[in-house]
C-alpha positions, 0 to 999 in steps of 0.5 A, spaced: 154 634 657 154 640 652 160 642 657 164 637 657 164 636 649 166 644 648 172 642 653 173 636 649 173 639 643 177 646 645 183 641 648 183 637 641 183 644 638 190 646 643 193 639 642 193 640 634 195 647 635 201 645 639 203 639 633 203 645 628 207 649 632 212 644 633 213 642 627 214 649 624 219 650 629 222 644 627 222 646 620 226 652 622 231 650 625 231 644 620 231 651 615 237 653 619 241 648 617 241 648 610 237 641 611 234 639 603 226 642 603 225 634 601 228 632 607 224 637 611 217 636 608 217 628 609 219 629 616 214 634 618 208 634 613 209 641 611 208 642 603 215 645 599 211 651 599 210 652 606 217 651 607 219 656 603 213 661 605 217 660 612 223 661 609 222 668 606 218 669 613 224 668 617 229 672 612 224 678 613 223 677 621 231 677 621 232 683 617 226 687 621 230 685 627 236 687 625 234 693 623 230 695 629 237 693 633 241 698 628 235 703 629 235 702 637 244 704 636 243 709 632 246 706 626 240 705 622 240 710 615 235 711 610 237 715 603 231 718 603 232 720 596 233 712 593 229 709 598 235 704 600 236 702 606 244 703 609 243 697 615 
């Protein structure tokens, strides 16, 4: 019925997902370790340039979230006439 073909189709859907998830997770935690992006991509799948688009995106969320915390302590400071951050 058409009902259990888009059921079919949406849990394909997850499952392929989930598999991607999975991989970028890996890769993370691979990036992590300083492990050669060749070695990452081969095992993965992932293209040399989405490990280093998930690389700069890691660095930025880690800078985001340590500057919220600093921010969160009172020891966040921006010199509002060079607009450098003090983190």
């Amino acid at each position: 019925s058409r009902e259990e073909k888009l059921i079919e189709t949406n849990l394909k859907t997850a499952k392929e997902e989930g598999k991607i998830e999975e991989k970028l997770e890996i890769a993370k935690n691979l990036l992590k370790h300083n492990v050669a992006m060749e070695i990452i991509s081969s095992s993965t799948g992932l293209s040399i340039l989405e490990l280093e688009e998930l690389k700069k995106n890691n660095k930025l969320l880690f800078k985001r979230r340590r500057i919220l915390m600093r921010s969160k302590l009172g020891l966040y400071k921006k010199n509002y006439y060079t607009n450098e951050e003090n983190v």
